[in-house]
C-alpha positions as CSV (number, residue, x, y, z in Angstrom):
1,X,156.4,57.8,189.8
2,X,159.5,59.0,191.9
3,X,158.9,62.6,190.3
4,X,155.6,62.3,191.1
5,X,156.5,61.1,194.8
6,X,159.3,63.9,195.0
7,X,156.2,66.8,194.1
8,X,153.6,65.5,196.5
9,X,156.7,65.6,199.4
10,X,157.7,69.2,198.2
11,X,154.0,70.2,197.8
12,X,153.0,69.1,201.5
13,X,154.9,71.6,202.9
14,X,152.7,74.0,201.2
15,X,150.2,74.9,204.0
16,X,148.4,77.2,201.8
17,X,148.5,75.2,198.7
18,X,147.0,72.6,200.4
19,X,144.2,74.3,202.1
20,X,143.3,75.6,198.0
21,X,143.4,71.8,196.9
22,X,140.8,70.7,199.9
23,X,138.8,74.1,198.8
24,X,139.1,73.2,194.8
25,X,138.4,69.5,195.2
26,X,135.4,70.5,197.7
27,X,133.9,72.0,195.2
28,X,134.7,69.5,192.6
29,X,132.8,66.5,194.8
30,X,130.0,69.0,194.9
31,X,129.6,69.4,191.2
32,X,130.1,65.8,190.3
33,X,127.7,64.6,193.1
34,X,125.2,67.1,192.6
35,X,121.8,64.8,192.1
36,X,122.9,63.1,195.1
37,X,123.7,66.1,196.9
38,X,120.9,68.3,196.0
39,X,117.9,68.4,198.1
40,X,115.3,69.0,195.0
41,X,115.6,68.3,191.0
42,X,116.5,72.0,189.7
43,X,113.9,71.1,186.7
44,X,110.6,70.6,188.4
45,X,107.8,72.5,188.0
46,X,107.0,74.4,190.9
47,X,103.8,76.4,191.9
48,X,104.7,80.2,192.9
49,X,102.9,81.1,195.4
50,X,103.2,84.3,197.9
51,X,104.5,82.1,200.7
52,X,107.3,80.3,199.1
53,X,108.8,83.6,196.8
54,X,111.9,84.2,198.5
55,X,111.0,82.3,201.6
56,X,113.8,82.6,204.6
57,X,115.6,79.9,205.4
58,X,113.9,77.2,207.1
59,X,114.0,72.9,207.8
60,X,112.5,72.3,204.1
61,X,114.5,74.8,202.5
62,X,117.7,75.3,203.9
63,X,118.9,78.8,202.4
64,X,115.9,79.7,201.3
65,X,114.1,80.2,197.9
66,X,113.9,82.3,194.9
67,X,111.7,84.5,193.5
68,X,110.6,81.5,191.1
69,X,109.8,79.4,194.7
70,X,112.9,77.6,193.4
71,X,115.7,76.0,196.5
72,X,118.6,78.2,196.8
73,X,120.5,75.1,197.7
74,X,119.3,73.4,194.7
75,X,120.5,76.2,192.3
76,X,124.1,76.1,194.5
77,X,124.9,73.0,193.8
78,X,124.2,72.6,190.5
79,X,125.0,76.2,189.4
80,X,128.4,75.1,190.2
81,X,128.7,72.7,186.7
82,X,128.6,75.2,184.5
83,X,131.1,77.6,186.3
84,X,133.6,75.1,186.7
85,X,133.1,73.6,183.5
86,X,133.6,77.0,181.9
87,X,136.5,77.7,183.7
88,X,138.8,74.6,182.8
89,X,137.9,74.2,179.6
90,X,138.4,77.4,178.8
91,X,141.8,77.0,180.7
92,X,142.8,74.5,178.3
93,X,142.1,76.6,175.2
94,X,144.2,79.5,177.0
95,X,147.2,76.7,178.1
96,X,147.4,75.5,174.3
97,X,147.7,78.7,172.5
98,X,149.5,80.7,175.2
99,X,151.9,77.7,175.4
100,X,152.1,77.6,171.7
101,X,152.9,81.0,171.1
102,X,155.4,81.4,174.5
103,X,157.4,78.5,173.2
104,X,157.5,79.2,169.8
105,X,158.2,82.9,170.1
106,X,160.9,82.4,172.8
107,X,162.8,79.2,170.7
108,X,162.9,80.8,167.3
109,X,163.1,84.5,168.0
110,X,163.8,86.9,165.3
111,X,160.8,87.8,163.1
112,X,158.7,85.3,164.6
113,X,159.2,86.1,168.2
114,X,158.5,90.0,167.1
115,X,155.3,89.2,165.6
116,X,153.9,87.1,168.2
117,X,154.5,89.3,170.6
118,X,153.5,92.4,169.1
119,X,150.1,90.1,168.6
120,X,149.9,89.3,172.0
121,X,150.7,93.2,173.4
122,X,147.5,94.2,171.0
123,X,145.2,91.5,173.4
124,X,146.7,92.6,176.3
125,X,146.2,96.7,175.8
126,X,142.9,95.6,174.6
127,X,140.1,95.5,177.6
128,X,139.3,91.8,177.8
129,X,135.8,91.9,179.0
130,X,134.1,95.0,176.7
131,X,135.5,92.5,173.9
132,X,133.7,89.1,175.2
133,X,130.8,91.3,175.3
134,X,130.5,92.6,171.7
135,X,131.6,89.0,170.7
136,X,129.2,86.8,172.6
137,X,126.5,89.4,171.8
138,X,127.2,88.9,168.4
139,X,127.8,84.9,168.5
140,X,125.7,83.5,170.6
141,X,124.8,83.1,174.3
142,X,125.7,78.9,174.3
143,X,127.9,78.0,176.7
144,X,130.4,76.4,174.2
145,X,130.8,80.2,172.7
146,X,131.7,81.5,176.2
147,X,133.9,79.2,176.9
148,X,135.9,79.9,172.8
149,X,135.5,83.1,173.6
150,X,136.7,83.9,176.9
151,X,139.6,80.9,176.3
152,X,140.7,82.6,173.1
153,X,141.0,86.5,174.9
154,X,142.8,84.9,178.5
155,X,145.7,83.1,176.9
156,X,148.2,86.5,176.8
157,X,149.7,86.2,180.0
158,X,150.9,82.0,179.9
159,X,152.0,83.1,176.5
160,X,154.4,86.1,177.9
161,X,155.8,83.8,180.8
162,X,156.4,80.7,178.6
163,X,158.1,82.9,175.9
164,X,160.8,84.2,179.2
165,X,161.1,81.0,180.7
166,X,161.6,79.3,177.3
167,X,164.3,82.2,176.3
168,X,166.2,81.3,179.6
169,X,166.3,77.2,178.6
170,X,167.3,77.1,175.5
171,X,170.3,78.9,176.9
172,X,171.5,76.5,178.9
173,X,174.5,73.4,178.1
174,X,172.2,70.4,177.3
175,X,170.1,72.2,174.8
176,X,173.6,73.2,173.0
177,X,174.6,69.6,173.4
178,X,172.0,68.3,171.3
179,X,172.4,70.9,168.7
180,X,176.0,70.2,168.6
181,X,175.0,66.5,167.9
182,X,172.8,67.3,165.1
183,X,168.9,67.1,167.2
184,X,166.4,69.1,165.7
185,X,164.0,72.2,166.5
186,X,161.3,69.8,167.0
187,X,163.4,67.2,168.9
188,X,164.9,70.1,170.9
189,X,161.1,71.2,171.8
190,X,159.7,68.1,172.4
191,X,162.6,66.4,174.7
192,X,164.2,69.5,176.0
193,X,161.9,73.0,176.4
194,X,158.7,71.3,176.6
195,X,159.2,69.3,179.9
196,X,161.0,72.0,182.0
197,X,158.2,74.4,180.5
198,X,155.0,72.3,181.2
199,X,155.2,72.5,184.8
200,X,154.9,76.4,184.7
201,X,152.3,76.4,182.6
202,X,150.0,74.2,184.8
203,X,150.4,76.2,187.4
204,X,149.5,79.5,185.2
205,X,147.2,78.0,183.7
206,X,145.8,77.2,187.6
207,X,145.4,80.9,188.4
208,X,144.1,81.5,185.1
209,X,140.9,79.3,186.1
210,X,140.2,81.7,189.1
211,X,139.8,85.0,186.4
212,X,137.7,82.9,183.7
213,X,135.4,81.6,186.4
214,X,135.1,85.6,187.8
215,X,134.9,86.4,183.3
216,X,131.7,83.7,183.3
217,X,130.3,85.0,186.5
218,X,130.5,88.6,185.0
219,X,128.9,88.0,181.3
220,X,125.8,85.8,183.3
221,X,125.2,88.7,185.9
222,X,125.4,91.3,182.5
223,X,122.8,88.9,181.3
224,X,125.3,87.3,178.9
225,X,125.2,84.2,180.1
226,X,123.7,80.6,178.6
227,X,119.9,81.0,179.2
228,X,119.1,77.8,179.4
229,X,122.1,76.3,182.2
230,X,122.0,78.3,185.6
231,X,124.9,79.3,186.9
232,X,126.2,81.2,190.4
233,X,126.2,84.2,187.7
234,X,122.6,84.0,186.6
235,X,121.5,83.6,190.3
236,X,123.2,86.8,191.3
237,X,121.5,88.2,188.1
238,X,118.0,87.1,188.9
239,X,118.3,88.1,192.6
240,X,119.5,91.9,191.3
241,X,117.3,92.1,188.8
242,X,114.0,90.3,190.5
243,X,114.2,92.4,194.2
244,X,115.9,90.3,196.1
245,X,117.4,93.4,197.3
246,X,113.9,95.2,198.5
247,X,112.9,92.1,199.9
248,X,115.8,91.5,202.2
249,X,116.3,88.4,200.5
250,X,119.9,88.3,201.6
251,X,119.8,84.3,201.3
252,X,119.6,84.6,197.1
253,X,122.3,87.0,197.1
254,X,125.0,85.9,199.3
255,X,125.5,82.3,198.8
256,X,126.4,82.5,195.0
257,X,128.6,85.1,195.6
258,X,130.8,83.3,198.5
259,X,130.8,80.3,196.3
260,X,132.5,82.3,193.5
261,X,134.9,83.8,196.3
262,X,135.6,80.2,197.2
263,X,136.7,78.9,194.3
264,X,139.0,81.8,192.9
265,X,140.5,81.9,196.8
266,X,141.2,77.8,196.4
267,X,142.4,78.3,193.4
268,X,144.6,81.3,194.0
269,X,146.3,79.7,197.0
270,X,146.5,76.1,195.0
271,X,148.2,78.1,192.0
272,X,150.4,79.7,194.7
273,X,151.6,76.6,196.4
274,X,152.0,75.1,192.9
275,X,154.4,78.0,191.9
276,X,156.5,77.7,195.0
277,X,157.0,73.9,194.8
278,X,158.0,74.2,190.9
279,X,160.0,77.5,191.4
280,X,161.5,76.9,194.7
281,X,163.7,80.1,194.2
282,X,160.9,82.2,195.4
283,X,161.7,81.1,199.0
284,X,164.5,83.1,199.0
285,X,162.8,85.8,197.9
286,X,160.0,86.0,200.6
287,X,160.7,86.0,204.6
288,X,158.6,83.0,206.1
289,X,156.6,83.1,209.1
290,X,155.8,81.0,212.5
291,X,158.7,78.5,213.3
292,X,160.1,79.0,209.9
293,X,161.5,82.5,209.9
294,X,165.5,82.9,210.2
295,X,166.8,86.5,211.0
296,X,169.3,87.7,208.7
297,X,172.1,89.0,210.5
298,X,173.2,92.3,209.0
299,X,177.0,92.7,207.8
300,X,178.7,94.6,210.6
301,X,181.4,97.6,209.7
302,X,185.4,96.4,211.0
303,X,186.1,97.6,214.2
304,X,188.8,100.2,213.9
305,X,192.1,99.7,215.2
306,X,193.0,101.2,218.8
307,X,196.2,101.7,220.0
308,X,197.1,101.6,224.1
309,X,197.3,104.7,224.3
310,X,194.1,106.1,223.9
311,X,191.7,107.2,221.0
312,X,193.4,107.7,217.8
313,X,196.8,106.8,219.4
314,X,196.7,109.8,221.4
């Protein structure tokens, strides 16, 4: 409780970290709320007529409808489920193995740490969404395969900075204490590099979320996407592919798309904020800004030496 007390104190100075949580948990309230939040049920039938194909704006429809006659508002809402739902879960296949492999790799070293890395080099030179896309064409377009696959291909970079941050811990004088004592490799892990190593995972595995949702986005626009959940992904990929466009439908193009911006910008500047607060070194590192910022006086050459007599004693 007092760690947790001693975070929320460091993490409140975070001005940007906080303005990503109220963004994040914005759009968390939205997705859990949705049937109360949502003017119209997403699954009712609806008759398509001329008038109400991509209608503007208006008091019954406030951003509009689609080329199906459907709310735009409607779609918003709950087209924000299965992006967020796709994006942490498949966060939490990516924080497992990448936290796996970093920790294991960076503890034992030798032949172990060579072939997990070379492994994870491979994934990383190869292009990560050309790959979902042969294997989701090939598995399946359910949402539970999007989210093994794109959770599976992401987990290469927590696994590189877990592996370096786990190198540096086991380093230090209490992990050679309890060897010296007799602990074990798994004792060592589980009381010692796991704890000081968790913290830097969350917070990868927070900017993480912002690329997978942007991944699922991408595969639904490329028509990869689960057909039978709508997502901000598939709504850009009906409004492209159903004139939205020709029609000056601006209203089924634009709101999807700044609700994909805001999440990955909350999440960005939450994963930010997190980083600072658990890696406070990186203050030192970057000037601050506003009241904050301290000029660094520059070191000053010694005066020479004059003599009463003149320059150079002369």
């Amino acid at each position: 409780m007092e760690d947790l007390k001693t975070f929320w104190q460091g993490f409140k100075r975070q001005r940007m970290g906080l303005i990503g949580l109220a963004m994040l948990l914005t759009m968390i309230a939205v997705s859990v709320f949705a049937r109360t939040l949502a003017p119209y049920d997403p699954n009712q039938t609806v008759r398509v007529t001329l008038d109400n194909i991509y209608a503007p704006p208006g008091p019954e429809h406030w951003l509009g409808t689609d080329d199906a006659g459907k709310d735009v508002l409607t779609n918003l809402i709950y087209g924000s489920r299965v992006s967020l739902t796709v994006g942490f879960f498949a966060s939490f296949i990516t924080l497992i193995i990448g936290g796996t492999v970093g920790i294991v790799a960076g503890f034992y070293g030798g032949r172990i740490e060579n072939s997990l890395m070379r492994l994870t080099d491979i994934l990383l030179v190869i292009p990560d969404l050309p790959l979902m896309i042969i294997l989701i064409a090939l598995l399946g377009r359910k949402m539970w395969v999007i989210i093994v696959v794109i959770g599976i291909l992401s987990w290469t970079s927590t696994a590189r900075v877990v592996r370096s941050q786990t190198l540096s811990i086991k380093e230090r004088k209490f992990v050679q204490r309890a060897r010296a004592i007799g602990a074990g490799n798994l004792y060592i892990v589980r009381r010692h590099i796991f704890p000081l190593v968790f913290p830097l995972m969350m917070v990868n595995a927070v900017l993480v979320i912002s690329g997978i949702i942007l991944y699922e986005a991408t595969l639904a626009f490329l028509g990869l996407g689960d057909p039978t959940r709508l997502s901000w992904g598939q709504m850009l990929q009906f409004a492209f592919s159903r004139g939205a466009m020709s029609a000056g439908a601006w209203w089924a193009l634009v709101p999807p798309g700044l609700a994909i911006a805001w999440v990955a910008l909350g999440l960005t500047l939450l994963g930010n904020g997190l980083e600072r607060v658990f890696n406070p070194r990186l203050e030192l590192h970057h000037l601050s800004v506003g009241r904050k910022m301290v000029a660094r006086p520059r070191p000053t050459a010694p005066v020479p030496a004059t003599t009463s007599g003149g320059i150079d004693g002369n």
